[in-house]
Backbone bond lengths (Angstrom), bond angles and torsions (degrees), N, CA, C in turn:
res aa  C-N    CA-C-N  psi(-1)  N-CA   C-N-CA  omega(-1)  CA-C   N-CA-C  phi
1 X - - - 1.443 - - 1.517 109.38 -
2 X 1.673 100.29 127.66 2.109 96.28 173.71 1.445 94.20 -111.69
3 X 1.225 105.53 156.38 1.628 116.09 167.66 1.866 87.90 -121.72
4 X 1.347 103.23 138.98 1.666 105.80 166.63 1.702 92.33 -111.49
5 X 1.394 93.66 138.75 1.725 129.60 176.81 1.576 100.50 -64.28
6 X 1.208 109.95 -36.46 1.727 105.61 -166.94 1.217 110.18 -79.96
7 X 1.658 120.26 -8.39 1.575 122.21 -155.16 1.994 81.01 -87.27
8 X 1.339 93.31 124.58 1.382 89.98 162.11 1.846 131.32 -70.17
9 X 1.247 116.44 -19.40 1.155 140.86 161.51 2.019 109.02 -46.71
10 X 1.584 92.12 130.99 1.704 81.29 -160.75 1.545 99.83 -89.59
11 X 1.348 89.34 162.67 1.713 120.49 -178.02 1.448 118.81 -25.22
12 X 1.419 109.57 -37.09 1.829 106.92 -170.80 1.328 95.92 -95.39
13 X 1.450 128.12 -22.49 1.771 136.46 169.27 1.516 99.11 -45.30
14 X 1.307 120.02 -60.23 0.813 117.71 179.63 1.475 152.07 -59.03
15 X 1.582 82.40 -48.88 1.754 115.75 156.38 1.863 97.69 -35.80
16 X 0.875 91.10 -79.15 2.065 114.65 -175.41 2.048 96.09 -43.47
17 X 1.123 125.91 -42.67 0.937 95.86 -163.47 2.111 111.99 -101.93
18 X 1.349 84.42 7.20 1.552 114.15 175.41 1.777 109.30 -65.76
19 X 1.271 92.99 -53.40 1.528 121.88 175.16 1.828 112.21 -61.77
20 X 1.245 111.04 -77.15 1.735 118.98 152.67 1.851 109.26 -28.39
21 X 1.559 126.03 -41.55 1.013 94.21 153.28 1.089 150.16 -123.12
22 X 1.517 111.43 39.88 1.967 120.54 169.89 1.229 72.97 -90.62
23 X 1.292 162.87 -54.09 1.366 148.77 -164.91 1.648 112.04 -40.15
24 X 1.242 119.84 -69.87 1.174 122.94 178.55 1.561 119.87 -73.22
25 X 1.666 112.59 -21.08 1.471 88.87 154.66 1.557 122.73 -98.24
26 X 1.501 101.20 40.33 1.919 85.06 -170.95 1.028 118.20 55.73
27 X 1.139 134.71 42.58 1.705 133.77 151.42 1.356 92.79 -99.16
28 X 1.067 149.56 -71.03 1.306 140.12 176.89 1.978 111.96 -83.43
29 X 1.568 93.78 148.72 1.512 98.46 -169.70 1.179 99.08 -137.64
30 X 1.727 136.66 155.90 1.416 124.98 171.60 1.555 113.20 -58.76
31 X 1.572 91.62 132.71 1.737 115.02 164.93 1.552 90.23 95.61
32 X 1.271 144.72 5.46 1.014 142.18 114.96 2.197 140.88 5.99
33 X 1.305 88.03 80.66 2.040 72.13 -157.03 1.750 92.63 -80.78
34 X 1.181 96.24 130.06 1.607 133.94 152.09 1.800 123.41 -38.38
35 X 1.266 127.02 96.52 1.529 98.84 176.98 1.483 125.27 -23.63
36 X 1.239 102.03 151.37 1.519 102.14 177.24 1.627 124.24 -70.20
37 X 1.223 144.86 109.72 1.585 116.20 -164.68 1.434 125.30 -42.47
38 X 1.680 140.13 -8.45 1.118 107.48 171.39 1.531 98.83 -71.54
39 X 1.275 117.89 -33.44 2.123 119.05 -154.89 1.957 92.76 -66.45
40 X 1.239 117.54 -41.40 1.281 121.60 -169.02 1.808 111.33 -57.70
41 X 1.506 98.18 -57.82 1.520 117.76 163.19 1.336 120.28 -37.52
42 X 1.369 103.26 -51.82 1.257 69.52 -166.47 1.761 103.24 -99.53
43 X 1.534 124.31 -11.54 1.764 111.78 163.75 1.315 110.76 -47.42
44 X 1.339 130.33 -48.60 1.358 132.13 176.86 1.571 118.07 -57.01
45 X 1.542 124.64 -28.34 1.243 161.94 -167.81 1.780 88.03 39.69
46 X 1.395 120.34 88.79 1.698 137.03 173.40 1.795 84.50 -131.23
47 X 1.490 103.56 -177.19 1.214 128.35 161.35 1.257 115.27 -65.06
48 X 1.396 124.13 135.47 1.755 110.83 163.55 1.751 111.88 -42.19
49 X 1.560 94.97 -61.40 1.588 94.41 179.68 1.553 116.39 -19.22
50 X 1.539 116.02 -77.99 1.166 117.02 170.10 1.782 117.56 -22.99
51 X 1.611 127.50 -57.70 1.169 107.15 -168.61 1.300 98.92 -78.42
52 X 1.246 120.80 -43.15 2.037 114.42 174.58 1.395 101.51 -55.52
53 X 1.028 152.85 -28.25 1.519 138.66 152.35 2.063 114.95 -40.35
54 X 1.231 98.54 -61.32 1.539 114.19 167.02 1.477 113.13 -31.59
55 X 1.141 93.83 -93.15 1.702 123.23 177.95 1.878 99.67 -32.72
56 X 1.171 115.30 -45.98 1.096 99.95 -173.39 1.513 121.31 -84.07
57 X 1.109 126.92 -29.30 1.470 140.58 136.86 1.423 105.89 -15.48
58 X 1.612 133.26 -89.88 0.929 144.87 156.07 1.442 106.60 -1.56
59 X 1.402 123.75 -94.81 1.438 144.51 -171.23 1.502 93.38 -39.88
60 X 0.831 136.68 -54.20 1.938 141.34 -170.42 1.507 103.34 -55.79
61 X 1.178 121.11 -43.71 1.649 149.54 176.06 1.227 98.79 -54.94
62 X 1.438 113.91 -53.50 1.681 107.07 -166.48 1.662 93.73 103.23
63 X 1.110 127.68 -10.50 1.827 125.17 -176.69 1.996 92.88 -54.05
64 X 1.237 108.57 -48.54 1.765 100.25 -160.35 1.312 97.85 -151.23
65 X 1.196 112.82 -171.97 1.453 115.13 -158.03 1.655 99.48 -167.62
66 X 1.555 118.76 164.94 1.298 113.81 -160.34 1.435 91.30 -124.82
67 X 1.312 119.40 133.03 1.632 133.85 166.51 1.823 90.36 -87.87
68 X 1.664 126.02 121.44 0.996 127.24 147.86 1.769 125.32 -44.08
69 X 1.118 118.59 103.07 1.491 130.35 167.43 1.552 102.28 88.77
70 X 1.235 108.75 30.45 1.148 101.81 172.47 2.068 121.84 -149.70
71 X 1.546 107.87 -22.32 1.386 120.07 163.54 1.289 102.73 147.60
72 X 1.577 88.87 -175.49 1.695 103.43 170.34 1.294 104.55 -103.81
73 X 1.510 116.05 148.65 1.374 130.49 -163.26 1.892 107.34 -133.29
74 X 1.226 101.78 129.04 1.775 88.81 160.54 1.497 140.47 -45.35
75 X 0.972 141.65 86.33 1.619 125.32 -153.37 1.975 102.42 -50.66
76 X 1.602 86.99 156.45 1.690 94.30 168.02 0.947 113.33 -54.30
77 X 1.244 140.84 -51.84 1.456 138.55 -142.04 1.465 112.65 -94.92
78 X 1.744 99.00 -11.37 1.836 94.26 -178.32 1.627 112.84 -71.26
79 X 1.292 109.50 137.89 1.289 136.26 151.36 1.561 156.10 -116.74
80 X 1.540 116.02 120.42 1.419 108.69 -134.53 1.484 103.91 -78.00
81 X 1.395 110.02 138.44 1.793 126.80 175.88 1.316 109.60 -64.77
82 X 0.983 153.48 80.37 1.365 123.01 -173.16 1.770 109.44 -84.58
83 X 1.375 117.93 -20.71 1.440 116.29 157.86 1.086 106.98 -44.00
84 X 1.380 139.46 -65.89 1.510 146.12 -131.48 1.904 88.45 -87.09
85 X 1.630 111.94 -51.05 1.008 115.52 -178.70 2.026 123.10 -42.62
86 X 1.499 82.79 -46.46 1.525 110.88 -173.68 1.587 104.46 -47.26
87 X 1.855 109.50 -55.59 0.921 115.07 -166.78 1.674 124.74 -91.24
88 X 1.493 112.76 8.68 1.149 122.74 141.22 1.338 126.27 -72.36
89 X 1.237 123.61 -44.98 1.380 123.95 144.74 1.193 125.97 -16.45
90 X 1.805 125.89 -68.16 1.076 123.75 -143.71 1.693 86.64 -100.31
91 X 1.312 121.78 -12.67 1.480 108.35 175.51 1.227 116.89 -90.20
92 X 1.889 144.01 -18.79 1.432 145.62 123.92 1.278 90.24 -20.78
93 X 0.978 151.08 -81.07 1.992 151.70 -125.82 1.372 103.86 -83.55
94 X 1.522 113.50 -48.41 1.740 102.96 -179.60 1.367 105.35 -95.22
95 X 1.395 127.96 -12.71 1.533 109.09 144.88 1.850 128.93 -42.02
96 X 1.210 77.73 -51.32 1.856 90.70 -161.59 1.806 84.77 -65.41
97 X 0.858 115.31 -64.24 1.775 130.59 -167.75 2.295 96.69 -49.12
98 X 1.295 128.12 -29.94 1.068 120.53 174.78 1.396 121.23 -83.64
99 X 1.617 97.66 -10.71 1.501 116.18 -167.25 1.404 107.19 -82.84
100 X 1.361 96.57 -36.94 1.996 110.28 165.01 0.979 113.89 -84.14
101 X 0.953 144.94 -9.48 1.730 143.77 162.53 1.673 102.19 104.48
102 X 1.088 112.64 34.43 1.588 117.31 161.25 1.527 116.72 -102.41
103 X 1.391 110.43 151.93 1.389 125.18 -164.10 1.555 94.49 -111.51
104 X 1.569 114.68 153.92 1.658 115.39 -178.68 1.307 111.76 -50.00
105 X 1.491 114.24 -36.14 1.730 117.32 -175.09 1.626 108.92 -51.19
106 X 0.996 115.66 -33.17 1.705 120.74 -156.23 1.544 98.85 -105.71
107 X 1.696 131.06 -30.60 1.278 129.21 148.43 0.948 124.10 -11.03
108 X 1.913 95.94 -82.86 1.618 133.61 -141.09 2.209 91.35 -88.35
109 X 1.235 107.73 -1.64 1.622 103.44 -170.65 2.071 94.95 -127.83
110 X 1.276 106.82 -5.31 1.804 104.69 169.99 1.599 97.63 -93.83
111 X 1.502 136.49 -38.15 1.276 147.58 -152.53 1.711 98.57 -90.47
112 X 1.399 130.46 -42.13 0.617 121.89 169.79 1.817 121.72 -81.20
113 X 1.659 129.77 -20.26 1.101 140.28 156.97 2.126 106.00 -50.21
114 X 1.268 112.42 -43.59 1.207 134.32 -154.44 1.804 76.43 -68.93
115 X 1.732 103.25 -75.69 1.634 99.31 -165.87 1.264 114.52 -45.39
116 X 1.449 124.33 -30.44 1.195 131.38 -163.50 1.605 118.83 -48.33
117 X 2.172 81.03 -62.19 1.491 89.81 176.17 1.288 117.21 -85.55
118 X 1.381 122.20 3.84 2.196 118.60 156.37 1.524 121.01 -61.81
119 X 1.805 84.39 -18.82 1.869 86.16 -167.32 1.686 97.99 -76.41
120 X 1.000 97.73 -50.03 1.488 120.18 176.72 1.639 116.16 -38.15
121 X 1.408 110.11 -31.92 1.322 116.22 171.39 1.100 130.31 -142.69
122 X 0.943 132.77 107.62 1.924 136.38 -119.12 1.825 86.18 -87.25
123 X 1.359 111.29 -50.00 1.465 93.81 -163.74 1.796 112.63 -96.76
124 X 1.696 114.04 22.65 1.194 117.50 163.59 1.405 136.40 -52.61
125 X 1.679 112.41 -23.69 1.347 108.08 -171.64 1.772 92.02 -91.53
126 X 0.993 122.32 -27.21 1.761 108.09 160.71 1.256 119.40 -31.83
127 X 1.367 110.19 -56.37 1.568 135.98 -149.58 1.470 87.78 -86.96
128 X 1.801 132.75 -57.09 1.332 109.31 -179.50 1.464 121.81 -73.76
129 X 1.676 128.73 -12.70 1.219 127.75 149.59 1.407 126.29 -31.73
130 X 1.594 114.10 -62.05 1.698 123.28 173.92 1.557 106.50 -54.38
131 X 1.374 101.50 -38.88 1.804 89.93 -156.17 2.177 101.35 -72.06
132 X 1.429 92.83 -45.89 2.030 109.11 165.18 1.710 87.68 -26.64
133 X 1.526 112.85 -75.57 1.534 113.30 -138.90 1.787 93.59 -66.91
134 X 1.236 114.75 -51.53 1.243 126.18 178.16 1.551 112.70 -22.82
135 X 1.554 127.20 -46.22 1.277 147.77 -118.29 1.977 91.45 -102.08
């Protein structure tokens, strides 16, 4: 799990949507146990509060559920959105993109230039990963 410092969006937002996505990529699956919040806390190095803020969000959702004395678990029944996911995505993106003074037109036509040239080079989105974290 990364939390980025720059995301103005707070810490357990994040936490929560960290979670939402090992869900949708299959890193997490139902019945799935969750670090425990001190182990989470402190890899993330936040407050526990913060991830027991998370977690409990989650649990209200129906995302997971708590075995007494033993953790938090993915519930059976969750199943990952990847629409819903998608479109958290794309609303972080035209935030950040309005925040620079870009309009959806110039987004939705750099993002697709961007895939263009990833397709073009199979191991580019590695390479624009490092340069993101680098930044």
């Amino acid at each position: 799990m990364n939390l980025d410092p720059r995301d103005a969006r707070p810490l357990y937002l994040q936490i929560m949507d960290e979670v939402r996505r090992a869900l949708v990529t299959g890193s997490l699956r139902p019945e799935d146990p969750l670090p425990s919040v001190r182990e989470l806390a402190s890899e993330l190095a936040v407050n526990p509060r913060t991830v027991s803020q998370a977690y409990g969000e989650l649990e209200r959702e129906g995302v997971v559920y708590v075995r007494r004395g033993q953790g938090t678990f993915v519930s059976p029944g969750t199943r990952p959105d990847r629409r819903a996911h998608a479109r958290g995505v794309a609303r972080r993106a035209l935030l950040e993109a309005r925040r620079n003074g870009l309009d959806v037109e110039e987004l939705v036509e750099i993002i697709r230039e961007v895939a263009a040239e990833e397709e073009a080079e199979p191991s580019a989105p590695a390479a624009a990963a490092n340069q993101e974290d680098e930044a």
